[in-house]
LUMVEXTOR-670490 format. One record per residue (C-alpha): residue number from 1; residue in three letters; x, y, z. Coordinates in nm, 3 decimals. Layout:
BEGIN
<node><resi>NUM</resi><resn>ALA</resn><u>X</u><v>Y</v><w>Z</w></node>
...
***
This chain:
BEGIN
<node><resi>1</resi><resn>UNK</resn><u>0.000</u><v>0.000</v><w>0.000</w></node>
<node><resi>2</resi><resn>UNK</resn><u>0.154</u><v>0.312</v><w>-0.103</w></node>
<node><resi>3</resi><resn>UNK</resn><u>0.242</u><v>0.559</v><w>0.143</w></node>
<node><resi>4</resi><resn>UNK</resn><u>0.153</u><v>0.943</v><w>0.143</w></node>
<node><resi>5</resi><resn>UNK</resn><u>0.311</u><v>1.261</v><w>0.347</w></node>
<node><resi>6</resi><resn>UNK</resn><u>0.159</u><v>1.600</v><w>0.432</w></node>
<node><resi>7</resi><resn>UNK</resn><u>0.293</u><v>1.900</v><w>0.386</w></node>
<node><resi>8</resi><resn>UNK</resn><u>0.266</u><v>2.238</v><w>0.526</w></node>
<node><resi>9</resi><resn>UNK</resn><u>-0.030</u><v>2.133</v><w>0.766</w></node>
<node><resi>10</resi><resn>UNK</resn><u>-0.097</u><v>2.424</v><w>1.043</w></node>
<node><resi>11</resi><resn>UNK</resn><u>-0.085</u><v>2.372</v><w>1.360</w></node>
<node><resi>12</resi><resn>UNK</resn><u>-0.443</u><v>2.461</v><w>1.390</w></node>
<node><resi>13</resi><resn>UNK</resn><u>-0.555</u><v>2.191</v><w>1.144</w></node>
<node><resi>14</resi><resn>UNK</resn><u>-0.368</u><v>1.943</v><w>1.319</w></node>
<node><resi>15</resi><resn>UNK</resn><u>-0.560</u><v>2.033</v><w>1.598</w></node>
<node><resi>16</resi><resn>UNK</resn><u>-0.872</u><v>2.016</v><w>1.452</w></node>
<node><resi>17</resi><resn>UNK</resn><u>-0.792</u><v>1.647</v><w>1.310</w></node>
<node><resi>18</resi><resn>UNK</resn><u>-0.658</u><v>1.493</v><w>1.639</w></node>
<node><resi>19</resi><resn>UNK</resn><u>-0.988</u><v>1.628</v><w>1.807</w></node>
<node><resi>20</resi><resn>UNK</resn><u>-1.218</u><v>1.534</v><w>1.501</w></node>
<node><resi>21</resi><resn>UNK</resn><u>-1.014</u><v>1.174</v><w>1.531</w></node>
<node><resi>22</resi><resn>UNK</resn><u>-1.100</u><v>1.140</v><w>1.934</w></node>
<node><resi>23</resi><resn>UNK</resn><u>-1.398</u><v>1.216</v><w>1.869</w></node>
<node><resi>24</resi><resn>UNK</resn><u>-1.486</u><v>0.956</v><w>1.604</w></node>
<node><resi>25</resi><resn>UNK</resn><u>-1.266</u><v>0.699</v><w>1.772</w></node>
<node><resi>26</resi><resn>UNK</resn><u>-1.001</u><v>0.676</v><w>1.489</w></node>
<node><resi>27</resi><resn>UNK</resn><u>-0.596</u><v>0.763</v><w>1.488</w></node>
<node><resi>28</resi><resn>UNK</resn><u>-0.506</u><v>1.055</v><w>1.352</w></node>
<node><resi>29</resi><resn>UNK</resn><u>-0.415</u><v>0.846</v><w>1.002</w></node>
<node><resi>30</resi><resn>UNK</resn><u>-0.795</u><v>0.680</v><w>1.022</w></node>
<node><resi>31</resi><resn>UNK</resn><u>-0.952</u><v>0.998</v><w>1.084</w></node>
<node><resi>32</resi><resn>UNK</resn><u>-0.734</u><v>1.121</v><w>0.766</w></node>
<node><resi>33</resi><resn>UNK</resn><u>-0.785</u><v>0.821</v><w>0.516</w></node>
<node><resi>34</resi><resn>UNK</resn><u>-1.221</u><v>0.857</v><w>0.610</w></node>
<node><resi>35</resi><resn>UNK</resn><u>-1.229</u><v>1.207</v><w>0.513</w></node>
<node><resi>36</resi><resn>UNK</resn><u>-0.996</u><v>1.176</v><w>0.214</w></node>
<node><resi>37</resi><resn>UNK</resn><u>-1.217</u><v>0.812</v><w>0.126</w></node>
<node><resi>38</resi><resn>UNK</resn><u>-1.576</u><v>1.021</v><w>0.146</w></node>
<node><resi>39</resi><resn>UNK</resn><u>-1.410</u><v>1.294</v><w>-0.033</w></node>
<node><resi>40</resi><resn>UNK</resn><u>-1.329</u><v>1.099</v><w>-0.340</w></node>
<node><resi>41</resi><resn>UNK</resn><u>-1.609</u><v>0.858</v><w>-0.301</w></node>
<node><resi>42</resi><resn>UNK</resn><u>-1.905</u><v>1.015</v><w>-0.193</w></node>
<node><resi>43</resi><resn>UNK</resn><u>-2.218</u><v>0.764</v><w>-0.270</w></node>
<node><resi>44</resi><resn>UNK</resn><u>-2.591</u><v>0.761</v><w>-0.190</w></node>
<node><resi>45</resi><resn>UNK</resn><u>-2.674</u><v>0.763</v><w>0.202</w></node>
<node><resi>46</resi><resn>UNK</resn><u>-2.885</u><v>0.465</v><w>0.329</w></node>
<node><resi>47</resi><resn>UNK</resn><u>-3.157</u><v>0.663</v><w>0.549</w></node>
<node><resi>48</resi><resn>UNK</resn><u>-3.167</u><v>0.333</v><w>0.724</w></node>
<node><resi>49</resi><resn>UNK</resn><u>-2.834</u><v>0.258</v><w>0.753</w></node>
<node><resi>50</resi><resn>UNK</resn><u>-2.780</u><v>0.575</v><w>0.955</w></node>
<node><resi>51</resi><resn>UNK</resn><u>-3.006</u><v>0.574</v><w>1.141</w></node>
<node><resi>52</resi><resn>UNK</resn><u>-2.906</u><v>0.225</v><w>1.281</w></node>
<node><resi>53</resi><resn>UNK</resn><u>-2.552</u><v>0.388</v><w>1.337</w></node>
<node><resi>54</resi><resn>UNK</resn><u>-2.674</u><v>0.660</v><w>1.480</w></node>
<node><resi>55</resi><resn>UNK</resn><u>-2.876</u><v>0.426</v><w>1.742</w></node>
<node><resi>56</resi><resn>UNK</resn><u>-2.574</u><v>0.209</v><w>1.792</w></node>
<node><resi>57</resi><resn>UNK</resn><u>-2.375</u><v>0.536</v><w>1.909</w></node>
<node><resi>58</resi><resn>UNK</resn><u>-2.613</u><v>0.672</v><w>2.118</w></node>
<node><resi>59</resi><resn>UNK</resn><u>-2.753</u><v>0.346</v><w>2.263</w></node>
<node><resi>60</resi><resn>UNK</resn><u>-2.538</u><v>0.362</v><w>2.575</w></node>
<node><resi>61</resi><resn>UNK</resn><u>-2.592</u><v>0.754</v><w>2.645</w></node>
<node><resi>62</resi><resn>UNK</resn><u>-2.967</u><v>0.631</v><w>2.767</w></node>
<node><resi>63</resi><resn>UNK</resn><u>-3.249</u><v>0.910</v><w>2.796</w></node>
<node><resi>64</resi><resn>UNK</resn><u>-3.189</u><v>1.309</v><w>2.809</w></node>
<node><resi>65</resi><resn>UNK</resn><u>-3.384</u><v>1.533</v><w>3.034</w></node>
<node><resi>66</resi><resn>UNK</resn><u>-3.359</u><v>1.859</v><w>3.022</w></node>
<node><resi>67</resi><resn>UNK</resn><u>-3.591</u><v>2.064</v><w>3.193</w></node>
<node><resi>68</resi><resn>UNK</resn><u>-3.646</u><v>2.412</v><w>3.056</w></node>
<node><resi>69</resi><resn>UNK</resn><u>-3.439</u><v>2.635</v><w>3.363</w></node>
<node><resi>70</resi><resn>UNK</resn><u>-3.140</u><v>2.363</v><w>3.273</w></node>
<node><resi>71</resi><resn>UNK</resn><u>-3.189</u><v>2.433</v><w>2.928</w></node>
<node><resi>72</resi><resn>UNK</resn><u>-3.178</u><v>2.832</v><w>2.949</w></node>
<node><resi>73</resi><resn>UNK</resn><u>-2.906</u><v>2.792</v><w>3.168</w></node>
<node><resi>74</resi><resn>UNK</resn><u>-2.661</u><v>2.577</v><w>2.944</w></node>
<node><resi>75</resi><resn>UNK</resn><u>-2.778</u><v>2.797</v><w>2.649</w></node>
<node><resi>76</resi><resn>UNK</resn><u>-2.639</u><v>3.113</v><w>2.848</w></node>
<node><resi>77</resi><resn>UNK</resn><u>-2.330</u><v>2.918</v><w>2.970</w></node>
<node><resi>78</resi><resn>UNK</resn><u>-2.224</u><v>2.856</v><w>2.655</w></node>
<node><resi>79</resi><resn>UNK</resn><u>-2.361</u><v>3.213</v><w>2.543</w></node>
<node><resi>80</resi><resn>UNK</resn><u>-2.103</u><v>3.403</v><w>2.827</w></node>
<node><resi>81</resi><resn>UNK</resn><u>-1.798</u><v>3.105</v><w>2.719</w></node>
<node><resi>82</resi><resn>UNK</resn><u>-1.834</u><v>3.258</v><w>2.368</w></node>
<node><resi>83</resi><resn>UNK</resn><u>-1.825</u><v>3.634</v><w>2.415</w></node>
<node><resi>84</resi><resn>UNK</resn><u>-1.531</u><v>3.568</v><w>2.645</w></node>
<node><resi>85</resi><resn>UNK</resn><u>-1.372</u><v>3.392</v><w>2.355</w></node>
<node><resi>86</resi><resn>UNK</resn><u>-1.432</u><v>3.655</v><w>2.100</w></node>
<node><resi>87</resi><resn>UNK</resn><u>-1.285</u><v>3.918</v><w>2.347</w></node>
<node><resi>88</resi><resn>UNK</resn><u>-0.965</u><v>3.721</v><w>2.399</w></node>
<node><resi>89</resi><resn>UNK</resn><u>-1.003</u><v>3.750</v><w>2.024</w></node>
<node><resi>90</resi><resn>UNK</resn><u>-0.971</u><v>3.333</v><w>1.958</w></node>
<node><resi>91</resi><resn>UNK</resn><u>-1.183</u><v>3.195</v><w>1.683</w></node>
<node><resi>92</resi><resn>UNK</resn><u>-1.500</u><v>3.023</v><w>1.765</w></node>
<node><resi>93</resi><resn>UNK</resn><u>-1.501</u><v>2.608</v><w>1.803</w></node>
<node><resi>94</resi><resn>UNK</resn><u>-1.587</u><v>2.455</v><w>1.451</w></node>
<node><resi>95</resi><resn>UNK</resn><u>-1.970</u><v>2.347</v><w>1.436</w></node>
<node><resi>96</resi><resn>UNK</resn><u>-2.064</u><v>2.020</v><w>1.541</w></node>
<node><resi>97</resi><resn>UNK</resn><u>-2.263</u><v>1.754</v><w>1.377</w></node>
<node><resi>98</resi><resn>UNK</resn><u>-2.090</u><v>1.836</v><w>1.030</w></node>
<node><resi>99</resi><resn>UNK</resn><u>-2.186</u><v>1.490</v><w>0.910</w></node>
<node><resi>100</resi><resn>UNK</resn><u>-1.969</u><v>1.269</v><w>0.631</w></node>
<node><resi>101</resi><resn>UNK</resn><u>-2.041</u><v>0.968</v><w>0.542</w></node>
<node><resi>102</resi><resn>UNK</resn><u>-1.756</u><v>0.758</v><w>0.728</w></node>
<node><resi>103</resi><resn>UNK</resn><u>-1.888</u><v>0.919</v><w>1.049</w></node>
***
């Protein structure tokens, strides 16, 4: 199997990958060959097919209730985190739940 290097990746996108990889359980080099695979290769998405793998992730996080005062107050938590970011002048976190289809 051939063998490829990057060049000239920033520190920030390293970053971004090792987090993105943790996240997805893969090494940095598994997190690297699914994106550059569903890049390449995008096909048709199985509705049901996802949604099975999105059942089998989530299986073990069991039921969420929020009530609506824990709600408001995790939606101003993160509200404060973020203007404190933007004054220290760092960029905001990349969305989440930017889907591909390796995910």
């Amino acid at each position: 199997m051939p063998d490829l290097a990057v060049r000239g990746l920033s520190e920030q996108l390293h970053r971004e990958l090792k987090a993105a990889a943790r996240r997805n359980h893969r090494s940095l080099n598994g997190e690297i060959l699914a994106r550059l695979t569903a890049s390449v290769r995008p096909g048709p998405v199985d509705p049901e097919a996802l949604l099975e793998r999105i059942r089998r992730r989530h299986a073990g996080l069991g039921p969420v209730d929020l009530d609506e005062a824990t709600l408001r107050g995790l939606r101003d938590k993160g509200r404060r985190e973020e203007r404190e970011r933007r004054r220290e002048g760092g960029r905001p976190p990349r969305a989440q739940g930017q889907w591909t289809p390796d995910e």
